[in-house]
N, C-alpha and C positions, 0 to 999 in steps of 0.2 A: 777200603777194600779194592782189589784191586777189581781189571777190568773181566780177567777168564775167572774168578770165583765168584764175580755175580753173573756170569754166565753160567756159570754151572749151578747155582743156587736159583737161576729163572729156572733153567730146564728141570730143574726137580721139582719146582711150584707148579710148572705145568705137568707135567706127570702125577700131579696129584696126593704131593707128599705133604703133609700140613705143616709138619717141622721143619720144612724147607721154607715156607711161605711164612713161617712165624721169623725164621730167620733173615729171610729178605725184608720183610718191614721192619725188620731191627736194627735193620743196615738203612731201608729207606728213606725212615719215618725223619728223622732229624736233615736230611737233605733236605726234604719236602716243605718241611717248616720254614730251614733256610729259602729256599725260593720261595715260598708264599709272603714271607717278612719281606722280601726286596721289595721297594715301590716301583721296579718297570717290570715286574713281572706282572703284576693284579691289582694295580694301586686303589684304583678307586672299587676294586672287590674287595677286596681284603682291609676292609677300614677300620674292623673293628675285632678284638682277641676273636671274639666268637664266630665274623664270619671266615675267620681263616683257620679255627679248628673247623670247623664245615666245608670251608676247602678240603683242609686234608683230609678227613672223612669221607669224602667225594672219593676224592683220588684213589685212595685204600679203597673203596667199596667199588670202583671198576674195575681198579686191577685184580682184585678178588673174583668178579661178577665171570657168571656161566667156566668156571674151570679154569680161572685165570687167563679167557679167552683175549686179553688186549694183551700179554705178556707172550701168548702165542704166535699175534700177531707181529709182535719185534723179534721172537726165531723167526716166523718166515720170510720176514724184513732184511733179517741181519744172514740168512741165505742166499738171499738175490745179490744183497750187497755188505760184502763182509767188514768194508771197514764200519758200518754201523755201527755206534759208538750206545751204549747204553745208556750211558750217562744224558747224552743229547737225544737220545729218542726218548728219554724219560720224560725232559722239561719241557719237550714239544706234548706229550701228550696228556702232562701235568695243565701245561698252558689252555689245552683245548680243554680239559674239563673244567678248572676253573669261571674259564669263557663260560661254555654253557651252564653252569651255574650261575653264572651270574640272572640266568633270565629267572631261576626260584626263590632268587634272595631279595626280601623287598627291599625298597629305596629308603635310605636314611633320611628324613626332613634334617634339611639345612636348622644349624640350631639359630635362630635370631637373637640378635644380641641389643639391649638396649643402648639408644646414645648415651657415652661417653658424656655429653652437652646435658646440662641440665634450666630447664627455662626457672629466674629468677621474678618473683612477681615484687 
């Protein structure tokens, strides 16, 4: 899609149109995944199917959260400075919620593996 109709499909999510917002996660959601699947984006978050559908769960539940208030915040973003690219303010603020997710998600135990070596008696 290009870059001026998910401009216009944010400014309709932020204006409070739901069919607008169903339509931008339908365009989002498989980006999203792609970034989450890359290992330099969240390697050691995203280690497992589950924690990286909870990544994107994350991500979708902010951009959603208080009226699409972070989607808002790249219109007034992308006013100060127009070439602000959607696409890149996405995976910066994708980045930062995964981050902070990462402090809800507990720590995987390393799995131990037994020697390879086995003692002959």
């Amino acid at each position: 899609m290009e870059e001026v109709q998910l401009q216009r499909l944010v400014e309709a999510a932020v204006a409070a149109d739901d069919v607008a917002w169903q339509q931008l996660w339908h365009v989002l959601e498989p980006t999203l995944w792609d970034m989450v699947d890359r290992p330099r984006f969240a390697s050691h978050l995203a280690h497992t199917e589950d924690s990286r559908q909870r990544i994107v769960t994350a991500i979708r539940t902010q951009l959603a959260a208080d009226r699409c208030h972070q989607l808002q915040c790249y219109l007034d973003a992308r006013r100060s400075n127009p070439r602000l690219g959607f696409a890149r303010w996405l995976r910066t603020i994708a980045k930062r919620i995964a981050m902070s997710y990462a402090s809800y998600d507990p720590p995987v135990e390393p799995v131990r593996r037994r020697s390879a070596r086995r003692l002959t008696l």
